[in-house]
C-alpha positions in Angstrom: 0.0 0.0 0.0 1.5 3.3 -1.1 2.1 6.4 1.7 -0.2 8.5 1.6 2.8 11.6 2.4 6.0 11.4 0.9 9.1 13.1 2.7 8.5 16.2 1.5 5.3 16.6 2.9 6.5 15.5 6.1 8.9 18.4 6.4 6.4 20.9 5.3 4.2 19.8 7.9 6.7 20.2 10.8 7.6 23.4 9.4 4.1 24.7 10.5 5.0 23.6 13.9 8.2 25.7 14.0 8.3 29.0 15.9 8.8 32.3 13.9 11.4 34.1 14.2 10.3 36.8 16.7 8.0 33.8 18.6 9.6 33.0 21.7 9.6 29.3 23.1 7.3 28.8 26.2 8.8 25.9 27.9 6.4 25.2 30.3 3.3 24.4 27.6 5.2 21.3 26.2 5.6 23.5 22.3 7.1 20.9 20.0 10.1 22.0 18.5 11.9 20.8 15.5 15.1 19.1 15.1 17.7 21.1 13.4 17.0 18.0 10.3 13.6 18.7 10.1 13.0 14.7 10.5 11.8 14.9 14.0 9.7 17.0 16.1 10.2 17.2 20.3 8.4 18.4 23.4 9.9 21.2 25.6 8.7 19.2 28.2 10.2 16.3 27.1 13.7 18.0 26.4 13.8 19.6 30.0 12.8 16.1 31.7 15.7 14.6 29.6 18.1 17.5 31.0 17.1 16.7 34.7 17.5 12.9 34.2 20.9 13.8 32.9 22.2 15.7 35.9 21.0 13.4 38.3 22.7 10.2 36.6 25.8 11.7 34.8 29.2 11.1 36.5 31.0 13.9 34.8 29.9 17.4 34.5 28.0 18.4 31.9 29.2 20.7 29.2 26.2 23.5 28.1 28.1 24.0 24.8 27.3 20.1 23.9 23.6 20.2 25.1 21.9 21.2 21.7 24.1 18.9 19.4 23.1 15.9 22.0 18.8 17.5 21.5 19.4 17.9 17.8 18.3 21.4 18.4 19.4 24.5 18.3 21.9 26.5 20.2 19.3 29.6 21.3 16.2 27.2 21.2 18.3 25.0 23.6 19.1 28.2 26.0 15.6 29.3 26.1 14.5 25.7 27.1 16.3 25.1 29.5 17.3 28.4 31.2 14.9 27.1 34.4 16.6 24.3 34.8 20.3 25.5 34.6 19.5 28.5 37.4 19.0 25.9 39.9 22.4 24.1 38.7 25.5 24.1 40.4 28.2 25.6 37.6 32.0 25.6 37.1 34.0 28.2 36.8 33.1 30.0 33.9 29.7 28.6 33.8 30.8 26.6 31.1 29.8 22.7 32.9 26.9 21.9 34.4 28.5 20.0 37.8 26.0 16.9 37.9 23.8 15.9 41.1 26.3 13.5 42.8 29.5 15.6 42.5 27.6 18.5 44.1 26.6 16.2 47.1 30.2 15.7 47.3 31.3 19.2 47.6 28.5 19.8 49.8 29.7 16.8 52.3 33.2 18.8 52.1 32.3 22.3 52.7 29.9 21.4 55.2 33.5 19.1 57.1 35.5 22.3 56.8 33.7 24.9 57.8 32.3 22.9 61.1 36.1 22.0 62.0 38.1 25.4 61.0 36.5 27.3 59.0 36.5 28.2 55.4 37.4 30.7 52.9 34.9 31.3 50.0 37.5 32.2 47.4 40.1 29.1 47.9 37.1 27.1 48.5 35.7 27.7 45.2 39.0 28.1 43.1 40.0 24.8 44.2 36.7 22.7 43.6 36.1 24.9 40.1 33.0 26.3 41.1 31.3 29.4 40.1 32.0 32.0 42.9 29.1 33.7 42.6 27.1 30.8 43.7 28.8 30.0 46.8 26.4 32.4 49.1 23.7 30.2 47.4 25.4 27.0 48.1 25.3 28.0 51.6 22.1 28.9 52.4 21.2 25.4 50.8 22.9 23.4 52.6 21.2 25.6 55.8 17.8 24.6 54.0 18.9 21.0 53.4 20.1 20.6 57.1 17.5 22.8 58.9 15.2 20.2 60.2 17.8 17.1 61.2 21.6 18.4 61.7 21.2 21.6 61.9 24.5 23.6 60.9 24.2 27.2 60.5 26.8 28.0 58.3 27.8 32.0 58.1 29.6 33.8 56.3 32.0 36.1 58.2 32.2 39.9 58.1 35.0 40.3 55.0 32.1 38.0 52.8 34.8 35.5 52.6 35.5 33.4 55.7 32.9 30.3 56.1 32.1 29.2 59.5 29.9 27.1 61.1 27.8 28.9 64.0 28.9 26.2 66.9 32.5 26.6 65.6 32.0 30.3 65.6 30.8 30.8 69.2 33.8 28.1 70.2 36.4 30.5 68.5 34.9 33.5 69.8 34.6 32.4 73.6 38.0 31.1 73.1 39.5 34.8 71.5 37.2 36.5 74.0 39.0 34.7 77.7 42.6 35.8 76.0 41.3 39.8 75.3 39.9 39.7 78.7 43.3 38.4 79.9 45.0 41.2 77.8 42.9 43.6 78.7 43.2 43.0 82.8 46.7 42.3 83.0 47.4 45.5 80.3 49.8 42.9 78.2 49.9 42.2 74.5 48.3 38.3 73.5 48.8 36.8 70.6 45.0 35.4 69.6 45.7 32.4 68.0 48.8 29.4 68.1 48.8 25.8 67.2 47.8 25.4 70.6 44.9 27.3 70.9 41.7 25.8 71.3 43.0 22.3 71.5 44.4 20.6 68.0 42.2 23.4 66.0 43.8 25.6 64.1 41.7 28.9 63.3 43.4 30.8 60.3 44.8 34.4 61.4 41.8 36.1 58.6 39.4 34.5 60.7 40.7 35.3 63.9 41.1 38.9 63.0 37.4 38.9 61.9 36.4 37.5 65.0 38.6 39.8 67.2 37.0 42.5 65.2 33.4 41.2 65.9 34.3 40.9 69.6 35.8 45.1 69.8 32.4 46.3 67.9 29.3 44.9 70.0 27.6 46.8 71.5 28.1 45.4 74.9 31.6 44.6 75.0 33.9 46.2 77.6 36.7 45.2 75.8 38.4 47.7 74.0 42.5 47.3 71.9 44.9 47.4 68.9 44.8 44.5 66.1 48.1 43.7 64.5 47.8 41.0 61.6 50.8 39.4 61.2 50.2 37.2 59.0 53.3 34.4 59.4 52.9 34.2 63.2 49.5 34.9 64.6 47.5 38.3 65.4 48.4 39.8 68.4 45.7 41.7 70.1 47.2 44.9 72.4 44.8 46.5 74.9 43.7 50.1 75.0 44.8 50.2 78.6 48.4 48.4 77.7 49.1 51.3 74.8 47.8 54.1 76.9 50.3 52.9 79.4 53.1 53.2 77.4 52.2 56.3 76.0 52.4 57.9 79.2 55.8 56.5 80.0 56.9 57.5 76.7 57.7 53.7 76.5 56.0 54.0 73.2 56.8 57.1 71.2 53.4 57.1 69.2 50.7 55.1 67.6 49.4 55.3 63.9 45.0 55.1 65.0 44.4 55.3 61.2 46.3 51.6 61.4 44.3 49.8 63.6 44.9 46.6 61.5 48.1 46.2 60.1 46.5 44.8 57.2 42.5 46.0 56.9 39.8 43.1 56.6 36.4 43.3 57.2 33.7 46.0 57.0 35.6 49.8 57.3 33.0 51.3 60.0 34.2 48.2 62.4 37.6 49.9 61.7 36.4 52.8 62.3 34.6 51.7 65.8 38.3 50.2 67.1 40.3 53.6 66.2 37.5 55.7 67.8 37.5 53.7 71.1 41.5 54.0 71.3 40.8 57.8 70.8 38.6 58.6 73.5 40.7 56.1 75.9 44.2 58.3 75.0 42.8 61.8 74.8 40.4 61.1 78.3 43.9 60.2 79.7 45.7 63.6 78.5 48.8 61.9 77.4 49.2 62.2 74.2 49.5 65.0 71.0 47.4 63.8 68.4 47.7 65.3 65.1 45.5 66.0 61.9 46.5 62.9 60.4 45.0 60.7 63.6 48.6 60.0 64.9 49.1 60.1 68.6 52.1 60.8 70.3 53.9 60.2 74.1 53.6 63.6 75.6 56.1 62.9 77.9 57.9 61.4 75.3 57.3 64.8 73.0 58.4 67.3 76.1 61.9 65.1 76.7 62.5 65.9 72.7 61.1 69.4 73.0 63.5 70.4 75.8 67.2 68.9 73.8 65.7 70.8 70.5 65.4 73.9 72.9 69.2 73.7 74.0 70.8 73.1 70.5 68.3 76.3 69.1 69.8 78.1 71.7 73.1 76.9 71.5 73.6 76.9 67.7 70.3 78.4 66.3 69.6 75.2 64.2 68.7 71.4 65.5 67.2 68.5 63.4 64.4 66.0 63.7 66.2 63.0 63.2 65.5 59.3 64.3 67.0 56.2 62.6 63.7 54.2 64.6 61.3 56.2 62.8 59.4 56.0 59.3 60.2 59.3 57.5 57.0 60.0 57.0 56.8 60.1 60.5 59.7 61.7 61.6 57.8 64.7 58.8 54.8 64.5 61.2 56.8 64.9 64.4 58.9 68.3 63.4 55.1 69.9 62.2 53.8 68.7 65.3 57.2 70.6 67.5 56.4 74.1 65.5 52.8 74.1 64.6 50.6 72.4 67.4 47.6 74.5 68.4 45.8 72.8 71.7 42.0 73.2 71.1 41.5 75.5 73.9 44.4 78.2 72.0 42.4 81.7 71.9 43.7 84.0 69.2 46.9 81.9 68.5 48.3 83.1 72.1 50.3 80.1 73.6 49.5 77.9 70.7 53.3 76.4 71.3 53.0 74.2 74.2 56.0 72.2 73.2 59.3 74.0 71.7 60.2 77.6 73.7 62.3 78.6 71.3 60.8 80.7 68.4 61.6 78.8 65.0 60.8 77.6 61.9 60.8 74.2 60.0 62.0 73.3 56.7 62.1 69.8 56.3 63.7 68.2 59.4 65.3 71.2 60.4 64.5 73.6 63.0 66.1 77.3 63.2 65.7 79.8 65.2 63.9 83.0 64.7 67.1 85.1 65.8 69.3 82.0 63.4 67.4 82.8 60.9 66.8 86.6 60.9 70.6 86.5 61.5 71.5 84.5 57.8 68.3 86.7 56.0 70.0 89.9 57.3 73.7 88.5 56.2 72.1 87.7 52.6 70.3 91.4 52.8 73.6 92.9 53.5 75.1 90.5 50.7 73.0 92.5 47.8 73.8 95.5 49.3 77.5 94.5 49.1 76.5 93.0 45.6 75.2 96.4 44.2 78.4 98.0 45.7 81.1 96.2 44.3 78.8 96.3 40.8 79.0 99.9 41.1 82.6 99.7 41.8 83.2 97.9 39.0 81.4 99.6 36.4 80.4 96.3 35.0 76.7 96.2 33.8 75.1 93.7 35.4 71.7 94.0 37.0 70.9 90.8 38.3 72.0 89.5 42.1 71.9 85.7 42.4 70.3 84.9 46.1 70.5 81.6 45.8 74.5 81.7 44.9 75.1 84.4 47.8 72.9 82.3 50.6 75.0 79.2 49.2 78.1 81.2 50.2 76.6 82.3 53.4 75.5 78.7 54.4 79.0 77.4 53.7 80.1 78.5 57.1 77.2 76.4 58.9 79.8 73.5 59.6 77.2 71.2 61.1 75.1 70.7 58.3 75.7 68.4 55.4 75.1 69.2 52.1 71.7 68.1 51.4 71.0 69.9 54.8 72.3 73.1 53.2 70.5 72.9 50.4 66.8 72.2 52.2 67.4 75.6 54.2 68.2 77.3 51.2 65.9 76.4 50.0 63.0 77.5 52.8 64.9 80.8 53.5 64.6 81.8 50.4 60.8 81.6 50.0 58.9 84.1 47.4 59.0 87.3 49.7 62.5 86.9 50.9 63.4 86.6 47.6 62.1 89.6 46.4 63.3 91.5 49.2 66.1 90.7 48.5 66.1 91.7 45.1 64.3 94.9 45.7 67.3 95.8 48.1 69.6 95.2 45.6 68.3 96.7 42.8 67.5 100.0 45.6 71.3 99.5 46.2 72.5 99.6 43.0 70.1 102.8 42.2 71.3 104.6 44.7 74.9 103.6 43.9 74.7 105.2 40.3 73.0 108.0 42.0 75.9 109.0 43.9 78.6 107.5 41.2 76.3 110.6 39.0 76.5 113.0 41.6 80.6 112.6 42.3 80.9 112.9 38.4 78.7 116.2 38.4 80.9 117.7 41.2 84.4 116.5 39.9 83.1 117.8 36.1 82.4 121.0 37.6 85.3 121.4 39.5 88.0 119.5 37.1 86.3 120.9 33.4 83.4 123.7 33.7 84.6 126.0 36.6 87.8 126.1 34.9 86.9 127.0 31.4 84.0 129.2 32.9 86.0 131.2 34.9 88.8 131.7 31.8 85.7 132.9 30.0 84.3 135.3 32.4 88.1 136.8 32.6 88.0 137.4 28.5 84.4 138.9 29.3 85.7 141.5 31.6 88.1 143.1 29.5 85.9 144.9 27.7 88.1 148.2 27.0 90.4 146.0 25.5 88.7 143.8 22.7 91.5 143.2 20.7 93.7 141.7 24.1 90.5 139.3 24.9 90.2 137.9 21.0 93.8 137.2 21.4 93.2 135.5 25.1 90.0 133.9 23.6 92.3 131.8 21.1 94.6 130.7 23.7 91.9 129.3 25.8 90.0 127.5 23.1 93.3 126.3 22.4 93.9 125.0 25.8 90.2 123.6 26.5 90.6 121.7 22.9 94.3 120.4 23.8 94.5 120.2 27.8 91.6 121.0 29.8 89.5 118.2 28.1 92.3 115.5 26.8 93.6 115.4 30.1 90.3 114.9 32.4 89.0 112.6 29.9 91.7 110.0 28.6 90.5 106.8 29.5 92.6 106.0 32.7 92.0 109.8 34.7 89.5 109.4 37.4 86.4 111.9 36.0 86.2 109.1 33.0 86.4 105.7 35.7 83.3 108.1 37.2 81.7 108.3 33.8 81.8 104.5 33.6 80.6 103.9 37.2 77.4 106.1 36.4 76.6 103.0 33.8 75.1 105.3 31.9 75.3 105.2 28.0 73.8 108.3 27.4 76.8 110.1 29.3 79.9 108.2 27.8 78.3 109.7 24.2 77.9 113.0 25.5 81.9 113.2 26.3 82.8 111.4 23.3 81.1 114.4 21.7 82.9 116.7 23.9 86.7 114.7 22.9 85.8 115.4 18.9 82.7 118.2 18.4 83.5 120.9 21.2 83.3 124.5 20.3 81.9 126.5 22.6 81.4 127.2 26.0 77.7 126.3 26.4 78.8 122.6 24.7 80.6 122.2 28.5 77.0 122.6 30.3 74.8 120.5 28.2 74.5 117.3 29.9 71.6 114.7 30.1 68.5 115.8 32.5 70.4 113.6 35.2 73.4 115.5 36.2 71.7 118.7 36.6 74.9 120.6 35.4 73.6 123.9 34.9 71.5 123.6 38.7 74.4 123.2 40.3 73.6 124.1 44.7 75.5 127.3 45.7 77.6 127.9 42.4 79.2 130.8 43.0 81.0 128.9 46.1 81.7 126.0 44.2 84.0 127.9 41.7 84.9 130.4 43.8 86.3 127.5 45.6 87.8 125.8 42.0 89.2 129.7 41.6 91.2 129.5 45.2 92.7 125.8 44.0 93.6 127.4 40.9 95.4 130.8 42.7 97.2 127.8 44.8 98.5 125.7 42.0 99.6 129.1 40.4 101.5 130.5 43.7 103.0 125.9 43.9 104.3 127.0 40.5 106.0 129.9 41.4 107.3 128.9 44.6 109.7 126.5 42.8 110.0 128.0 39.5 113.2 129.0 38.5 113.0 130.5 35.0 112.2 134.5 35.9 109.8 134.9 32.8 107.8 131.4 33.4 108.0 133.5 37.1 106.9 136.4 36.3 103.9 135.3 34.1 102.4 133.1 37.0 103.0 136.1 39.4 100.4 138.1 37.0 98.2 135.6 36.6 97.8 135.2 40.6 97.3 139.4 41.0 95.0 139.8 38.5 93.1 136.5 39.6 93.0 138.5 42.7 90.9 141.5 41.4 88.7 139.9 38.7 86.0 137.5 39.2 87.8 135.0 36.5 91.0 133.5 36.2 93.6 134.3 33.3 94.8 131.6 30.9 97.6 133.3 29.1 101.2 132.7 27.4 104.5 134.8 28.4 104.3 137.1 24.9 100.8 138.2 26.8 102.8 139.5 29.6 103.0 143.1 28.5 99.1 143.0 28.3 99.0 141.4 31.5 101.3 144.4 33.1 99.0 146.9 31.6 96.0 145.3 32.5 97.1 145.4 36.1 97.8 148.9 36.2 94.6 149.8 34.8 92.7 147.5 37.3 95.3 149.0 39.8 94.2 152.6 39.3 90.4 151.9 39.2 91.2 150.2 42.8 93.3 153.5 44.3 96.5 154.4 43.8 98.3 155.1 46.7 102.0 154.3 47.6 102.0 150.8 48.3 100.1 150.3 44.8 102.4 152.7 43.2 105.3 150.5 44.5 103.7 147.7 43.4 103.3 148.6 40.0 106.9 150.0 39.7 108.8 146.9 40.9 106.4 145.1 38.3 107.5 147.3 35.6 111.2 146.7 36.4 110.9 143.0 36.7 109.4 143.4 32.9 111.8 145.6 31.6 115.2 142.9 33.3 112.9 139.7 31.5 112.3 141.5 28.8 116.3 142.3 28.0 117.0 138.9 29.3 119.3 140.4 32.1 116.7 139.2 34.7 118.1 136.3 37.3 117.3 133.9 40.3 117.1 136.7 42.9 114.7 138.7 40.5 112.4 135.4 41.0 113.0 135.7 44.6 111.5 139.0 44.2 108.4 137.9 42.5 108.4 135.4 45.0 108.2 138.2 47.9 105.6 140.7 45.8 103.1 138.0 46.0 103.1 137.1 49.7 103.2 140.7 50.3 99.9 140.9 48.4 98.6 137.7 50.0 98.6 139.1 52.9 97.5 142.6 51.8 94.4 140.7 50.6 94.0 138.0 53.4 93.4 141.4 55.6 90.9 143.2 53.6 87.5 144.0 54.9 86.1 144.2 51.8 84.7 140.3 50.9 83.6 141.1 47.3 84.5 138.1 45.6 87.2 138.9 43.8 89.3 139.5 46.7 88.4 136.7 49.0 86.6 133.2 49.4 
């Protein structure tokens, strides 16, 4: 008998049972599902039932990557299916294998062993049976659900979410930790919580003991209050509150970290938190101890003993250090803040906010000087620029920088005691941002005022070596003014000698009003008496300086040259007190007479003596002629007539020598200060 459906049809059939594509499988209605051939059609149901019977039988775990080639399905039909069944599965590590009913029996039978004799922890636990941490908490509240009703366990996780511990175990371990604390605690000693000993042949890992130490400082009841120390090679060693507080106040201990109250932090942070604060209040109730910003307590009596030996080498030496080999550095940092910065809480208006070091001083690094050290080495660097901006205006060299840092260095070289490094760390303080511009300000003041006065000595020394000199030679030529023809001749000779002498000499590049000019640093100077060496012609070309030197405002002028005037009557009579040519004498003798009754001063040659005699006798007449005059002017007209034939010798320069002081002194005596007689 022939089929009434061929293949064909067959396949189109179980297509109409397939899904579409945005159809979801339900797999609790039993929806038949085709094979991935098309040859075969299955129950959801069915499929799931299969799965269970799997898990329970199977010896090995079950790999979820194999389950839809062993259905004939496929991959996301075979995830929807099942994804009931596999949420109450036990899975590997990487929730790759299913880990079948009679190897999770197994692992329960274990974990339930360990945790009941010692405890477990979650992590190792899982790692080493390849399970899926993240179903360990749910492994253990089964096995409490499993075991509620005929062996009770209570298994609980501690408080880090990693220790495993049965509850009977638990209050064994902590009645055990408890008796040594209390033991601690009375005797004030440090325990160690747990050795091989301990609690017969148990042996309670240190994590666990440090969680249950923790658990016994932070309820609510306990009157047990200390310091945790992990260490995790030996054991962890409980110290009581009343044990550190002890040595505190012996300064047996020199300080205590409270932000450490477990070496190595485990557990929940506000049980941290609970242990530091109840250390607090014991130490600061007990008034023995500094405790800083950071939550670090330290010995006061401790603190006072290092206080008082910092006091004697500030006084002694003005600098001490903060140094302990004992001590972390970071420590040792907190210790020299603490010396020069503590504040005690009941400080009003910073008055006695030092309880601890007497002396006045200041830190940088751990180094302490003294306010009187160190306003001693800022005033020595202060004094430095000034000595700086001295010898720079000295020099004439054109610098206008001082280098503190270079100058301190140079200072600091003279503090034997410190080393280097030492040196360099106060430098490096001292020489903050406002002592660094002090200094500089000082300097740069210094060196102001230096070319100040370096202006002010050339101004004088121009005057009197240059101006005063060719002004007064010029005010002479001015006052012959019945004789025009005698000044154009003098007028010559002294732009001949201001051209060739006056200038040449006062300016050549090793006289002393040029090593002025270079002092004044000053560019706009050295081009005005270049000018002066090349372009000079006229008396006004002498006064015209740059705004600076104020020549033409020169204070009380007419003292000032009549003053230049005098030094120039006194190099004349120098002259003629060792000359010893009679017409070289008798031309300095006129110069000094007529000097003496005109307010200028004559530059002339010995062919101008005639003039010069003439001039006199005029000036002479005009003054009075009475004898001495008249004798005057005769022995003047002799001396001219014996140079004048050459017949003239030594004794007639004796003679000129004698006419003068005679007139000196004819002068010296006159009432009459007019200013061409007298100063």
């Amino acid at each position: 008998m022939s089929s009434v459906f061929d293949l064909g049809d067959m396949r189109e059939l179980i297509k109409q049972f397939s899904p579409g594509s945005n159809q979801a499988i339900n797999p609790y209605d039993g929806t038949l599902v085709p094979t991935t051939a098309e040859t075969h059609l299955l129950s959801s149901s069915w499929i799931k039932k299969e799965f269970r019977t799997l898990c329970e039988s199977s010896r090995e775990r079950i790999s979820l990557d194999a389950l839809p080639s062993r259905f004939d399905i496929t991959p996301s039909q075979c995830s929807e299916i099942l994804k009931s069944e596999i949420v109450d599965c036990l899975l590997s590590s990487g929730r790759r294998f299913v880990i079948p009913k009679q190897e999770e029996d197994i692992i329960q039978d274990e974990l339930k062993t360990i945790s009941h004799r010692i405890g477990v922890s979650i992590k190792h636990f899982a790692r080493g049976n390849d399970i899926d941490l993240g179903q360990m908490r749910d492994l253990v509240q089964k096995l409490n659900r499993i075991h509620a009703a005929d062996n009770p366990i209570h298994l609980e996780i501690l408080a880090d979410g990693d220790a495993l511990i049965s509850k009977e175990s638990h209050e064994r371990y902590l009645t055990g930790i408890h008796k040594i604390m209390q033991t601690a605690q009375d005797q004030a000693i440090v325990q160690k919580l747990v050795q091989t000993s301990d609690f017969q042949d148990l042996k309670l890992p240190n994590t666990h003991a440090l969680l249950l130490a923790m658990e016994l400082l932070n309820y609510d009841h306990t009157v047990i209050s200390g310091w945790l120390q992990d260490y995790s090679q030996d054991a962890v060693v409980f110290t009581p509150n009343s044990s550190i507080a002890e040595d505190l106040r012996t300064g047996d201990l020199q300080y205590v970290n409270m932000l450490e109250p477990v070496r190595r932090p485990c557990g929940e942070q506000q049980l941290i938190a609970k242990t530091r604060a109840l250390l607090r209040e014991q130490i600061s109730k007990e008034g023995i101890v500094y405790i800083t910003k950071d939550d670090i307590a330290f010995s006061s009596l401790w603190l006072h003993g290092l206080a008082s030996q910092l006091d004697g080498d500030l006084s002694e030496a003005g600098i001490a250090r903060v140094l302990f080999a004992d001590l972390p550095s970071h420590i040792q940092s907190e210790v020299a803040n603490l010396l020069t910065t503590y504040s005690p809480p009941d400080a009003i208006d910073g008055k006695n906010a030092n309880l601890l070091l007497q002396t006045p001083c200041s830190r940088f690094g751990n180094l302490l000087i003294s306010d009187k050290r160190r306003q001693s080495l800022e005033m020595a660097l202060e004094q430095s620029a000034r000595d700086g901006a001295a010898k720079q205006v000295e020099s004439a060299i054109a610098v206008s920088t001082f280098d503190s840092a270079d100058a301190l260095n140079g200072i600091l070289k003279n503090e034997k005691r410190l080393s280097s490094g030492e040196r360099n760390e106060l430098r490096h303080g001292l020489l903050n941002r406002e002592m660094t511009q002090r200094v500089k300000s000082i300097f740069e003041e210094e060196l102001a005022r230096g070319y100040d006065t370096m202006r002010e000595r050339f101004r004088l020394q121009y005057c009197d070596r240059i101006l005063f000199k060719a002004d007064l030679a010029y005010e002479f030529n001015k006052s012959l003014k019945t004789n025009t023809d005698f000044a154009k001749i003098l007028e010559e000779t002294l732009e001949a000698w201001v051209q060739e002498t006056l200038i040449p000499q006062n300016l050549k590049p090793q006289a002393p009003l040029s090593k002025l000019a270079q002092q004044c640093n000053d560019k706009s100077l050295n081009r005005k008496l270049d000018a002066l060496k090349t372009q000079w012609r006229h008396i006004e070309d002498l006064r015209t300086f740059p705004p600076q030197y104020r020549i033409a405002e020169l204070v009380d002028e007419v003292n000032a040259r009549r003053g230049v005037k005098e030094d120039l009557i006194r190099k004349q009579q120098a002259y003629l007190a060792k000359e010893t040519k009679p017409l070289d004498g008798l031309l300095e003798l006129l110069v000094i007479l007529i000097a003496r009754r005109t307010p200028g001063f004559a530059h002339a040659r010995g062919k101008h003596i005639p003039k010069l005699v003439g001039l006199l006798e005029v000036m002479c007449h005009e003054g009075g002629n009475d004898t001495e005059t008249q004798g005057l002017l005769s022995t003047l007209d002799q001396l001219k007539q014996r140079v004048k034939t050459g017949s003239a010798t030594e004794r007639d320069v004796e003679q000129m020598r004698d006419v003068e002081r005679r007139d000196a002194m004819r002068y010296a005596q006159s009432s009459s200060p007019d200013g061409a007689h007298s100063r």
